[in-house]
CHARMM internal coordinates of N, CA and C (Angstrom, degrees):
IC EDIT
DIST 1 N 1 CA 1.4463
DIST 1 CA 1 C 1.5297
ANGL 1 N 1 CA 1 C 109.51
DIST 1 C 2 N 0.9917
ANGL 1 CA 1 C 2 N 103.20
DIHE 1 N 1 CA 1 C 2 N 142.21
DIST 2 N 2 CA 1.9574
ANGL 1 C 2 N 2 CA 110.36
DIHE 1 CA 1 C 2 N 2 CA -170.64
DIST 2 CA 2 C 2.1098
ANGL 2 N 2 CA 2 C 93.96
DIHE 1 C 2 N 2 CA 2 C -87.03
DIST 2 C 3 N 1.5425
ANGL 2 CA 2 C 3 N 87.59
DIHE 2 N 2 CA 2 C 3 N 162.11
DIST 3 N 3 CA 1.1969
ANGL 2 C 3 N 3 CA 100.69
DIHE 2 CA 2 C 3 N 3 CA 173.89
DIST 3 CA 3 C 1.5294
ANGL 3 N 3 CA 3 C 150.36
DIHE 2 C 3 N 3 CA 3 C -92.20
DIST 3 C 4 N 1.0823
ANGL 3 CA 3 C 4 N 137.99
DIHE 3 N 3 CA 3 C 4 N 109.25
DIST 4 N 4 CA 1.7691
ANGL 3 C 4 N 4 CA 135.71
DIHE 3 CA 3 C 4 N 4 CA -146.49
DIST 4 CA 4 C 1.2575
ANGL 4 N 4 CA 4 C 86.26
DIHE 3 C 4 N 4 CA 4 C -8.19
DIST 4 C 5 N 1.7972
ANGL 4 CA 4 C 5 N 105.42
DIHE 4 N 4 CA 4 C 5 N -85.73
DIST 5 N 5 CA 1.3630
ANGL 4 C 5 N 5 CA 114.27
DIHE 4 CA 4 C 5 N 5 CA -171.93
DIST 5 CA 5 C 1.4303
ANGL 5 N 5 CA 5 C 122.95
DIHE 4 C 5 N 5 CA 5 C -15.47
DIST 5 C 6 N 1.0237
ANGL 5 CA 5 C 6 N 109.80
DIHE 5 N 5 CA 5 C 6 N -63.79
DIST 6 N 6 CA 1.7325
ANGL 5 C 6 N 6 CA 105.23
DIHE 5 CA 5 C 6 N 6 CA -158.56
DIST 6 CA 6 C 1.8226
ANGL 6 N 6 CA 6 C 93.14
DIHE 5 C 6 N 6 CA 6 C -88.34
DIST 6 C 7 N 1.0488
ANGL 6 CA 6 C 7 N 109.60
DIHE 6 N 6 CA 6 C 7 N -13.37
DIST 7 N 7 CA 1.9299
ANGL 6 C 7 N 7 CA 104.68
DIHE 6 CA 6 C 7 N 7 CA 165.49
DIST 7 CA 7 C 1.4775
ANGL 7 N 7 CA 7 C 94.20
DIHE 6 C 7 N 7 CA 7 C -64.55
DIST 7 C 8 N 1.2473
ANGL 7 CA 7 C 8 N 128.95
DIHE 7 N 7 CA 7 C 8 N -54.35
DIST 8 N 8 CA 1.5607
ANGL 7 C 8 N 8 CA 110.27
DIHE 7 CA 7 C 8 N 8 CA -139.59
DIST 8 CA 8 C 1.7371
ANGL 8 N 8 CA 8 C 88.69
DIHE 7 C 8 N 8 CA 8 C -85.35
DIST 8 C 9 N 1.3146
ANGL 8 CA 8 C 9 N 117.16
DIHE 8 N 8 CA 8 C 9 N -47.54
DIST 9 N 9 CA 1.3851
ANGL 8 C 9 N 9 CA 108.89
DIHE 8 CA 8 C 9 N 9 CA 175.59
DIST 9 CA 9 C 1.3625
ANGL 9 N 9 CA 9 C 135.39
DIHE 8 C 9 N 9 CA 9 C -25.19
DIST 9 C 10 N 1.7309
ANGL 9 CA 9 C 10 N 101.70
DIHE 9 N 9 CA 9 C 10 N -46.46
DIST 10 N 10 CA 1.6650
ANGL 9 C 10 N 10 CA 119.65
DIHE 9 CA 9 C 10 N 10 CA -177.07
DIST 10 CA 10 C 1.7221
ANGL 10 N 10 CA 10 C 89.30
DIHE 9 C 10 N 10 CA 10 C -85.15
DIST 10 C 11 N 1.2788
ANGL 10 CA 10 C 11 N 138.24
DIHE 10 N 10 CA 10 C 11 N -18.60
DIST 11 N 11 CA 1.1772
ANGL 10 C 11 N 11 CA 126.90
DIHE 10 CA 10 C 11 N 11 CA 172.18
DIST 11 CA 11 C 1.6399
ANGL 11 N 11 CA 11 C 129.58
DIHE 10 C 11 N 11 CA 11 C -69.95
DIST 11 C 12 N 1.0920
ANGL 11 CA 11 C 12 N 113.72
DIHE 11 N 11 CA 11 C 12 N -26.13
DIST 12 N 12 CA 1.3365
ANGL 11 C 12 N 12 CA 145.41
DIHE 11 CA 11 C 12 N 12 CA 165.46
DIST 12 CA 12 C 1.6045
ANGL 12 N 12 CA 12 C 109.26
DIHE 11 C 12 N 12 CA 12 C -82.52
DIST 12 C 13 N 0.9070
ANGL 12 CA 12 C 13 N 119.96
DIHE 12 N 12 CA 12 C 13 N -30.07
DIST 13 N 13 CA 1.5156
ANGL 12 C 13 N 13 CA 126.52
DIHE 12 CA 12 C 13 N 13 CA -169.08
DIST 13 CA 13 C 1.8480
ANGL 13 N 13 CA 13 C 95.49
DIHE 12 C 13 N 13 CA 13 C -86.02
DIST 13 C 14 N 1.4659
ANGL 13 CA 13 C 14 N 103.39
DIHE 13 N 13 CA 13 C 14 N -51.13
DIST 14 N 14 CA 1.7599
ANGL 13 C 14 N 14 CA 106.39
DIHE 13 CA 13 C 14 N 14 CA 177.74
DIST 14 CA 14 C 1.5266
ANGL 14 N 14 CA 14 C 96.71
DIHE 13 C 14 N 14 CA 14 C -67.83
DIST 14 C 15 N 1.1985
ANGL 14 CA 14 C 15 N 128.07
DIHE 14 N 14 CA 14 C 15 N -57.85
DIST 15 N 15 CA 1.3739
ANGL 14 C 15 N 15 CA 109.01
DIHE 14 CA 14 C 15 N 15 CA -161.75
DIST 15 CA 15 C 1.5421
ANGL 15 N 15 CA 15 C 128.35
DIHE 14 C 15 N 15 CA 15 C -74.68
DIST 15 C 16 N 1.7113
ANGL 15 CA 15 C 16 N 110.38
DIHE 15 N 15 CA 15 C 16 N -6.06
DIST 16 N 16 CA 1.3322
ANGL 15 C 16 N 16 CA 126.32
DIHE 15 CA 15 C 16 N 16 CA 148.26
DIST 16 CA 16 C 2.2483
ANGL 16 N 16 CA 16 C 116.57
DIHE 15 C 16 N 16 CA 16 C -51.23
DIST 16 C 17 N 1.0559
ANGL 16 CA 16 C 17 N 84.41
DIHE 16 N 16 CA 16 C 17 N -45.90
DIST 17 N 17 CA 1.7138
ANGL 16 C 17 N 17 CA 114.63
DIHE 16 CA 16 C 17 N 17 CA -176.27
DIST 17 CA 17 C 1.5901
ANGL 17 N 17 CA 17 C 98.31
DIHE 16 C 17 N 17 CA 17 C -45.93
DIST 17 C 18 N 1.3898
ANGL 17 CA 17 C 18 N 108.47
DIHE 17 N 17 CA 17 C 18 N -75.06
DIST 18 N 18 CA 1.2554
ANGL 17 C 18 N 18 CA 145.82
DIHE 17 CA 17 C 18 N 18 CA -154.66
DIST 18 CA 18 C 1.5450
ANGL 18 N 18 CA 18 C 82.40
DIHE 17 C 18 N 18 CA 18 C -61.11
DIST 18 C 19 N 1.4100
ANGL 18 CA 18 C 19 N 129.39
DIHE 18 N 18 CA 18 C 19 N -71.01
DIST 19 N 19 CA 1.4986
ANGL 18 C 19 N 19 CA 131.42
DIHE 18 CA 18 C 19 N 19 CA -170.22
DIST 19 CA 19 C 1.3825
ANGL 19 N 19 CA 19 C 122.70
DIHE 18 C 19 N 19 CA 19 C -51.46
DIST 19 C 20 N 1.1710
ANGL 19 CA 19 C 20 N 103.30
DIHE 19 N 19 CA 19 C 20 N -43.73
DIST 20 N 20 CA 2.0242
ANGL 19 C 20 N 20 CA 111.50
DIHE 19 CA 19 C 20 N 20 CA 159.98
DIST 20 CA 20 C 1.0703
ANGL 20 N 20 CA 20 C 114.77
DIHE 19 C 20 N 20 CA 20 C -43.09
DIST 20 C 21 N 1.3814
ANGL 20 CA 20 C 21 N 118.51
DIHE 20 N 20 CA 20 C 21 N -59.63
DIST 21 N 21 CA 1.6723
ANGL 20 C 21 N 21 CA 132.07
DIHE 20 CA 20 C 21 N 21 CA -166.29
DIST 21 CA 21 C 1.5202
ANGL 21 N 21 CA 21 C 103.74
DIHE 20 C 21 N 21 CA 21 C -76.17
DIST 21 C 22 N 1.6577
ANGL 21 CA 21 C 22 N 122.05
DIHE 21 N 21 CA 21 C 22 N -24.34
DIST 22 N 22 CA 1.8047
ANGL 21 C 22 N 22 CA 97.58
DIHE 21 CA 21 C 22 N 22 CA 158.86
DIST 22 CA 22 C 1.6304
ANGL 22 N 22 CA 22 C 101.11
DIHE 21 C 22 N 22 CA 22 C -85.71
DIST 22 C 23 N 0.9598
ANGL 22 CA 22 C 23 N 103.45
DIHE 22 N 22 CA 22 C 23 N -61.58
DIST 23 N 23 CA 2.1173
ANGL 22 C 23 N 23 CA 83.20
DIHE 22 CA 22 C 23 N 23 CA 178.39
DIST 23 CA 23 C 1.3202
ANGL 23 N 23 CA 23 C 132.30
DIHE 22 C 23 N 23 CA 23 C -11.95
DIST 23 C 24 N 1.0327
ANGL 23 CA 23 C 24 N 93.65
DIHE 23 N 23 CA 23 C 24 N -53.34
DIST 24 N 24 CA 1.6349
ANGL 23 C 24 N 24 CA 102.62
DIHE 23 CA 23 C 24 N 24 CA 177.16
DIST 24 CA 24 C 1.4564
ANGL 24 N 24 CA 24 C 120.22
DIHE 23 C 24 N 24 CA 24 C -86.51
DIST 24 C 25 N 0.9124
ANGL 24 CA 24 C 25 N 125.86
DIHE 24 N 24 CA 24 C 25 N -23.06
DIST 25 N 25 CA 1.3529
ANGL 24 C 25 N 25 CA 129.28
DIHE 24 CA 24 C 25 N 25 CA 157.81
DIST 25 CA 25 C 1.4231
ANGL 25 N 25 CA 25 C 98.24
DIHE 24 C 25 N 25 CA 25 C -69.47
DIST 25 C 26 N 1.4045
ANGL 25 CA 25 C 26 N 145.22
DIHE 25 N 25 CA 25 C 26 N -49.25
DIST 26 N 26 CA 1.5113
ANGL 25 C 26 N 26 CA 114.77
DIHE 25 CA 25 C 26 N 26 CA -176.12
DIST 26 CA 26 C 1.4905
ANGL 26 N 26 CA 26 C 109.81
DIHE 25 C 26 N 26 CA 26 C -79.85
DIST 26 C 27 N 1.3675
ANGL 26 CA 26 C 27 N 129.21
DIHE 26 N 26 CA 26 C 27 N 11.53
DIST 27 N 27 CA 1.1332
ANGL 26 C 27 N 27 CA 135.55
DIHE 26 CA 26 C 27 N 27 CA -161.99
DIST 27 CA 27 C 1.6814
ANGL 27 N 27 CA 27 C 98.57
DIHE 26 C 27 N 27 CA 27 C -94.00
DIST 27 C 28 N 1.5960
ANGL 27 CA 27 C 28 N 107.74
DIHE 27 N 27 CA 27 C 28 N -33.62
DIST 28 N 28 CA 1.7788
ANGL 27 C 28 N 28 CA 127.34
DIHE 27 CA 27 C 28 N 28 CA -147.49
DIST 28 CA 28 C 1.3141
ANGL 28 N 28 CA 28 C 106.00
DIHE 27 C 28 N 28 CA 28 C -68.32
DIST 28 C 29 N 1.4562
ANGL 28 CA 28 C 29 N 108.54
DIHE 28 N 28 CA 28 C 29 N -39.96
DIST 29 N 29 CA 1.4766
ANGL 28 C 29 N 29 CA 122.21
DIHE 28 CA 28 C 29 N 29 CA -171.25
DIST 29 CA 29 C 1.6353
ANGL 29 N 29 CA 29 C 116.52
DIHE 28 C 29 N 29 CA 29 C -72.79
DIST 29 C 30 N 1.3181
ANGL 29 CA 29 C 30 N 108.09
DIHE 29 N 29 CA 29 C 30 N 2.64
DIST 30 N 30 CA 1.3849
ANGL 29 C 30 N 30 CA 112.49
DIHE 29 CA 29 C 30 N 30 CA 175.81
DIST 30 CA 30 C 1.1538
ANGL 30 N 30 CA 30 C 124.11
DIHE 29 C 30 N 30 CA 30 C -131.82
DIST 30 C 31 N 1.7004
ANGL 30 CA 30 C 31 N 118.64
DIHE 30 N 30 CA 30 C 31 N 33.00
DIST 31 N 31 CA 1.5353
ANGL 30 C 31 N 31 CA 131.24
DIHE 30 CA 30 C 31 N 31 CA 177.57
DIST 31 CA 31 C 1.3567
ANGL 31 N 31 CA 31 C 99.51
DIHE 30 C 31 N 31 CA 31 C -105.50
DIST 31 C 32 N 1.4669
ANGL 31 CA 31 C 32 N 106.97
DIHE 31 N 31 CA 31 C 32 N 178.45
DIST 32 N 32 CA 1.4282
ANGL 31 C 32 N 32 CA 123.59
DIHE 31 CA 31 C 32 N 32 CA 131.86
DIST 32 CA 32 C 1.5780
ANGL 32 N 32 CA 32 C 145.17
DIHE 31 C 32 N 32 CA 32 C -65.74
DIST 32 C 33 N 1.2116
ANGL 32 CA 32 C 33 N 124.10
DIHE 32 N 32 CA 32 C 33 N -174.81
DIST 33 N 33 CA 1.0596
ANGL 32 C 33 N 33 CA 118.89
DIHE 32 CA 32 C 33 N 33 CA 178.08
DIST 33 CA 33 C 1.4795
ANGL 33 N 33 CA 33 C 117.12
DIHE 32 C 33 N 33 CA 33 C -49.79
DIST 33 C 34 N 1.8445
ANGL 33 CA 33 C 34 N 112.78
DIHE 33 N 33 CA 33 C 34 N -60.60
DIST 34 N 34 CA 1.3055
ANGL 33 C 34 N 34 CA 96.85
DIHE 33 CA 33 C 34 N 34 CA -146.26
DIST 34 CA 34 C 1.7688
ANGL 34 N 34 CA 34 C 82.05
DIHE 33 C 34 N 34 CA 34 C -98.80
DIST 34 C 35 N 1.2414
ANGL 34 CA 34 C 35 N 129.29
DIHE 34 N 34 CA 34 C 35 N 1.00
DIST 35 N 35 CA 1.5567
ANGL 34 C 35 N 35 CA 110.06
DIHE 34 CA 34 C 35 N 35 CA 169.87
DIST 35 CA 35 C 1.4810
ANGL 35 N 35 CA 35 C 100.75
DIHE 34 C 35 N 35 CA 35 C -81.42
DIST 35 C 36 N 1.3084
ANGL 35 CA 35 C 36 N 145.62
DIHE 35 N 35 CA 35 C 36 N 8.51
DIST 36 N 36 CA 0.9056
ANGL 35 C 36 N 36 CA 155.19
DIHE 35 CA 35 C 36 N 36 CA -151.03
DIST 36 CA 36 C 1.6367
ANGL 36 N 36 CA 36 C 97.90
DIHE 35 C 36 N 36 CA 36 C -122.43
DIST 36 C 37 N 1.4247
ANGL 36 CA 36 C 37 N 122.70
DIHE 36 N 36 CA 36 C 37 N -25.93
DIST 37 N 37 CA 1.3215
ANGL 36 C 37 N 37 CA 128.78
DIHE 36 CA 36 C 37 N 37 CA -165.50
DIST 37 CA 37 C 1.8068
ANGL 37 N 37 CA 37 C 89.03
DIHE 36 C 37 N 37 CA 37 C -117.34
DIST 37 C 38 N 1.1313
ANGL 37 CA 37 C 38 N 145.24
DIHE 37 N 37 CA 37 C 38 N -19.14
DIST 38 N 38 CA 1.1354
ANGL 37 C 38 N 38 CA 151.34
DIHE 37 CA 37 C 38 N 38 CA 176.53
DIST 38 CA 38 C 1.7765
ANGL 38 N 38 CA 38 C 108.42
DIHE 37 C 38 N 38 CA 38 C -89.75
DIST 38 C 39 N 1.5479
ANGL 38 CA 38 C 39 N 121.25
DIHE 38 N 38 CA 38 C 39 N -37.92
DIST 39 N 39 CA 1.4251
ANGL 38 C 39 N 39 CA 135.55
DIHE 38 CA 38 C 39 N 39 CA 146.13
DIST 39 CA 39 C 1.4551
ANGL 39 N 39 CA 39 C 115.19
DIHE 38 C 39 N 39 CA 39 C -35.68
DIST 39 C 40 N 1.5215
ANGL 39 CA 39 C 40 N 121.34
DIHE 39 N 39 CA 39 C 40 N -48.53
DIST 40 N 40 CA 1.5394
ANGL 39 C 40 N 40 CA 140.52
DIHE 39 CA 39 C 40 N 40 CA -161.60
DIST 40 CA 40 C 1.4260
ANGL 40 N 40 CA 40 C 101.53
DIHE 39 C 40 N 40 CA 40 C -69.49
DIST 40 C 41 N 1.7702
ANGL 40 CA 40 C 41 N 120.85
DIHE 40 N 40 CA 40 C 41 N -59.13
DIST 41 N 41 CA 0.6391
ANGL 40 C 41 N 41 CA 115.54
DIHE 40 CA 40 C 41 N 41 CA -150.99
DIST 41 CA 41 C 1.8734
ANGL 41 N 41 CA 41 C 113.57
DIHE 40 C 41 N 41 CA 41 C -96.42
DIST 41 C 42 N 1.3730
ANGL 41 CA 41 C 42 N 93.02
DIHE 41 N 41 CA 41 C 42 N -9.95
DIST 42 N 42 CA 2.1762
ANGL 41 C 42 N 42 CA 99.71
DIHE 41 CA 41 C 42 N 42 CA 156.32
DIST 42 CA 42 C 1.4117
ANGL 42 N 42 CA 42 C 106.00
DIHE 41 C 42 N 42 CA 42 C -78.72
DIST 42 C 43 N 1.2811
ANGL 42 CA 42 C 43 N 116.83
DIHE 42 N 42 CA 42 C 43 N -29.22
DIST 43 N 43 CA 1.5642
ANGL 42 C 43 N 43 CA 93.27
DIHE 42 CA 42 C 43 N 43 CA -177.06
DIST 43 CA 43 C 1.2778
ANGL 43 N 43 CA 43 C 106.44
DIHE 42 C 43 N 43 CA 43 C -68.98
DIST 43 C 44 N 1.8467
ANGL 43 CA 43 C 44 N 134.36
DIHE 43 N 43 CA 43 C 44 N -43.80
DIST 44 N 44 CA 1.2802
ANGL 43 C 44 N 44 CA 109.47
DIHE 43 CA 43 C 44 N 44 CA -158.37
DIST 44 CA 44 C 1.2830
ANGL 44 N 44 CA 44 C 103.04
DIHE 43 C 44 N 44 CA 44 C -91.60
DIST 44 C 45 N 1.7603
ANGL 44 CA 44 C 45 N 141.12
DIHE 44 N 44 CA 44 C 45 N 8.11
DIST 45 N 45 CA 1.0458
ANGL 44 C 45 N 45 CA 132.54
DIHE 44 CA 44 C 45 N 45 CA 146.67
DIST 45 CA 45 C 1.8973
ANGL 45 N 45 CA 45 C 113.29
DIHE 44 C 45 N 45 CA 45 C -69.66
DIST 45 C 46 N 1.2407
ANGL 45 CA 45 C 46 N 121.46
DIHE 45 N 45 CA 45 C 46 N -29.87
DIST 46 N 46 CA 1.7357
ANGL 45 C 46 N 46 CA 104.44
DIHE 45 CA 45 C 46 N 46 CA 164.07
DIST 46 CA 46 C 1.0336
ANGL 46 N 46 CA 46 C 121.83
DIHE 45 C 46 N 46 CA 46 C -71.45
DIST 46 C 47 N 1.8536
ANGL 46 CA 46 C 47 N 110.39
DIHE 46 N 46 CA 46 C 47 N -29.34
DIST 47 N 47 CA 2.2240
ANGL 46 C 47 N 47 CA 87.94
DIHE 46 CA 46 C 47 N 47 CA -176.54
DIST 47 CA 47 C 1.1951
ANGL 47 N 47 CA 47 C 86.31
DIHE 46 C 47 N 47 CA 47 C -67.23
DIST 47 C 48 N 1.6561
ANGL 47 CA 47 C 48 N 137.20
DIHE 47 N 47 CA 47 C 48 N -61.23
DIST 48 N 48 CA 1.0353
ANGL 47 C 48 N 48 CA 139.36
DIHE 47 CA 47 C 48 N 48 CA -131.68
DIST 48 CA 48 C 1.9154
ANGL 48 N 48 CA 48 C 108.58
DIHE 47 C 48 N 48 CA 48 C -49.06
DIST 48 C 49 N 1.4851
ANGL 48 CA 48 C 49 N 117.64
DIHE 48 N 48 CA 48 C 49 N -38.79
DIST 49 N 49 CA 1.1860
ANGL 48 C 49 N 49 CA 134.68
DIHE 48 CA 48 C 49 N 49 CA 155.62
DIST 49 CA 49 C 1.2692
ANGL 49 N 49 CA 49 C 115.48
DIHE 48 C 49 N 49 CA 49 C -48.61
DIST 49 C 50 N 1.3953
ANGL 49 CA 49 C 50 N 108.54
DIHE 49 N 49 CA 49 C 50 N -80.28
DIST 50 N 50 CA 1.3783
ANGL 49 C 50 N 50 CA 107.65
DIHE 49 CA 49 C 50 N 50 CA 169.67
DIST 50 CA 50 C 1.7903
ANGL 50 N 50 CA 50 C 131.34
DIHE 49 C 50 N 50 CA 50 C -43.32
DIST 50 C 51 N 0.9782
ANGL 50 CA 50 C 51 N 126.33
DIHE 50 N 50 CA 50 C 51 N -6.62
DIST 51 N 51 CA 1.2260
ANGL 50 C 51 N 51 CA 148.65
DIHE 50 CA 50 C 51 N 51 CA 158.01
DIST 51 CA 51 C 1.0196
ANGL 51 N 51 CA 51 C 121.66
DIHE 50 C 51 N 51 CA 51 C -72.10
DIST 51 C 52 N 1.5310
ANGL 51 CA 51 C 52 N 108.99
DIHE 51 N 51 CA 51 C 52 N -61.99
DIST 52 N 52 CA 1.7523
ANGL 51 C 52 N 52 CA 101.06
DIHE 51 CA 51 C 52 N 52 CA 166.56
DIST 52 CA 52 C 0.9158
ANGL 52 N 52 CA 52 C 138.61
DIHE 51 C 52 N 52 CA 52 C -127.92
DIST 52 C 53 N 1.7865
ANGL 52 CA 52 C 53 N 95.65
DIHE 52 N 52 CA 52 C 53 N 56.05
DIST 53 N 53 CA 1.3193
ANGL 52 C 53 N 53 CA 118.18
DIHE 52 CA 52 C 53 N 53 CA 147.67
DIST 53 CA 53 C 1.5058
ANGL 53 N 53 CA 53 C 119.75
DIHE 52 C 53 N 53 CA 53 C -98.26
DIST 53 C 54 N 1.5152
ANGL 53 CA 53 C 54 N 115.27
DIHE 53 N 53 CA 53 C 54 N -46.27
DIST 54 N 54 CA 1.3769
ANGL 53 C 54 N 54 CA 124.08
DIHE 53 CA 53 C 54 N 54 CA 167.48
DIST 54 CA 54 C 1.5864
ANGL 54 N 54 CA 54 C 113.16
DIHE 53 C 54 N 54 CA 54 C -50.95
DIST 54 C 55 N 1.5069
ANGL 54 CA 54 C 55 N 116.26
DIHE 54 N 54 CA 54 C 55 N -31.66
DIST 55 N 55 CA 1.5101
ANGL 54 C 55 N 55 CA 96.03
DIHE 54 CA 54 C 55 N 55 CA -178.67
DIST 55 CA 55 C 2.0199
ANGL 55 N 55 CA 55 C 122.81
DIHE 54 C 55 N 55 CA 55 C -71.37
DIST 55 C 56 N 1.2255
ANGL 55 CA 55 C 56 N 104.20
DIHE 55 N 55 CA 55 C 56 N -2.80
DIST 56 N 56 CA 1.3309
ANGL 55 C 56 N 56 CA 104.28
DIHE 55 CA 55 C 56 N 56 CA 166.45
DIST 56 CA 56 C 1.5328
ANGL 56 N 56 CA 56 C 107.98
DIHE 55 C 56 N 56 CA 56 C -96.43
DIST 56 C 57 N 1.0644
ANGL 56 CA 56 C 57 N 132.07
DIHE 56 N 56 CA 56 C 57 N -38.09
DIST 57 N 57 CA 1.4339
ANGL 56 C 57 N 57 CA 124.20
DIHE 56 CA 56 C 57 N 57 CA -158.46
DIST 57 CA 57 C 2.0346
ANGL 57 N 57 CA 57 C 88.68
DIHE 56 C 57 N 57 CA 57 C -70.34
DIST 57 C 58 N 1.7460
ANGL 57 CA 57 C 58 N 122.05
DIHE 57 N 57 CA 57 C 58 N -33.65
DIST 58 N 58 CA 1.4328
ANGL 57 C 58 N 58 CA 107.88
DIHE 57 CA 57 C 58 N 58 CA -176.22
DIST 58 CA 58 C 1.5798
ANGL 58 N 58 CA 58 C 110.26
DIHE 57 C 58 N 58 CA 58 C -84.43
DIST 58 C 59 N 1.5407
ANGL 58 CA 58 C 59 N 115.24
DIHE 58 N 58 CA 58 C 59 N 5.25
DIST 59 N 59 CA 1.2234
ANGL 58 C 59 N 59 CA 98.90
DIHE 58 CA 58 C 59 N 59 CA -170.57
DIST 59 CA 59 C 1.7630
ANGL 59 N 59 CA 59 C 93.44
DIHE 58 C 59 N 59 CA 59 C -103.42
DIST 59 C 60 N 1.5097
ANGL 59 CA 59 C 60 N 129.63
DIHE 59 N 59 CA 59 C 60 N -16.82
DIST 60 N 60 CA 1.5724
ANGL 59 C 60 N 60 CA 139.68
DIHE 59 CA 59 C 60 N 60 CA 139.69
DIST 60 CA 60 C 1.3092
ANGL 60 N 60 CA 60 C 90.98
DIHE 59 C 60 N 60 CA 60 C -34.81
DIST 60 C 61 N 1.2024
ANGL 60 CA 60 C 61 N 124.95
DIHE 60 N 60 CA 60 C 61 N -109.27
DIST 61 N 61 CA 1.4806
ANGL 60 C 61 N 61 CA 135.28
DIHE 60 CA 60 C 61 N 61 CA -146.72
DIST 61 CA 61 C 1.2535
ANGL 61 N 61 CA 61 C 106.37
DIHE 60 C 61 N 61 CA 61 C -35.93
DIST 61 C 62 N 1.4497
ANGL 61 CA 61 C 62 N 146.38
DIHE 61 N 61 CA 61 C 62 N -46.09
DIST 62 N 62 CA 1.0599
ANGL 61 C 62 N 62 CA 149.70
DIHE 61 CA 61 C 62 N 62 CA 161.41
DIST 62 CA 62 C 1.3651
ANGL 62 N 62 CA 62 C 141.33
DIHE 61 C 62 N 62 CA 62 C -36.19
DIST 62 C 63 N 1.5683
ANGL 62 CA 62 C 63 N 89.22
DIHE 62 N 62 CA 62 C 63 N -36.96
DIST 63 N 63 CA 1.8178
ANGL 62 C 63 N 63 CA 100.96
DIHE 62 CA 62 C 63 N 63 CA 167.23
DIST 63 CA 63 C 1.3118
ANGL 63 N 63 CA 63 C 109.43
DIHE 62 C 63 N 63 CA 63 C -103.37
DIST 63 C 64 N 1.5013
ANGL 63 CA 63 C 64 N 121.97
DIHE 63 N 63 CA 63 C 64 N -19.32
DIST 64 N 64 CA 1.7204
ANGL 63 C 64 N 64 CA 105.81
DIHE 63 CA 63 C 64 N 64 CA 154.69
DIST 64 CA 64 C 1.3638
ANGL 64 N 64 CA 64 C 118.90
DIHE 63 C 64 N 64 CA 64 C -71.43
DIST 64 C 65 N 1.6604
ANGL 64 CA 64 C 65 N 121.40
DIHE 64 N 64 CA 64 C 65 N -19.02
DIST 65 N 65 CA 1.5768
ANGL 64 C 65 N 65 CA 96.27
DIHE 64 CA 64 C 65 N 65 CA 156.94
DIST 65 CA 65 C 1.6647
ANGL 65 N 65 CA 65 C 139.62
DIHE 64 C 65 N 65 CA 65 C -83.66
DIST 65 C 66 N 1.4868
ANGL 65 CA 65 C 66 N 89.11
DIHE 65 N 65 CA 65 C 66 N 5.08
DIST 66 N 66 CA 1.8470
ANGL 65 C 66 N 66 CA 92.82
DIHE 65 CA 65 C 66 N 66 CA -177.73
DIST 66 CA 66 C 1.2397
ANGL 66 N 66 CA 66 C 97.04
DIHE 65 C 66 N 66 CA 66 C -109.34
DIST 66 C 67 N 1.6148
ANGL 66 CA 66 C 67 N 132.60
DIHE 66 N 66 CA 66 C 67 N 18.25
DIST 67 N 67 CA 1.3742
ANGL 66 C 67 N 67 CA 126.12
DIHE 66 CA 66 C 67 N 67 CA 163.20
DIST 67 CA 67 C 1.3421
ANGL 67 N 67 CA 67 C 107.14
DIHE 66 C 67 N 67 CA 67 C -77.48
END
COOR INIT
IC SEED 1 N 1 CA 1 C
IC BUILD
């Protein structure tokens, strides 16, 4: 089992993640083409982060609720 600490850290770390990736999505709709193709390709490197980072913090939460 991982530790508060380093839970809440990576929790803060995803929800930093998570906040970029709407920014920039409200950011997208007001480029051009190729900043628009340079936009494309940070977003699917942030969910992609953001993805797997959140899949540990729900697979934590999960076994502190079946304790």
């Amino acid at each position: 089992m991982m530790t508060t600490t380093f839970m809440t850290i990576l929790a803060i770390v995803t929800t930093v993640i998570w906040i970029m990736v709407s920014t920039e999505l409200t950011k997208s709709s007001k480029k051009d083409n190729n900043e628009k193709e340079k936009s494309r390709r940070k977003l699917i490197v942030l969910m992609s982060a953001g993805t797997l980072f959140t899949i540990p913090l729900v697979f934590s939460l999960i076994q502190n609720i079946q304790l």
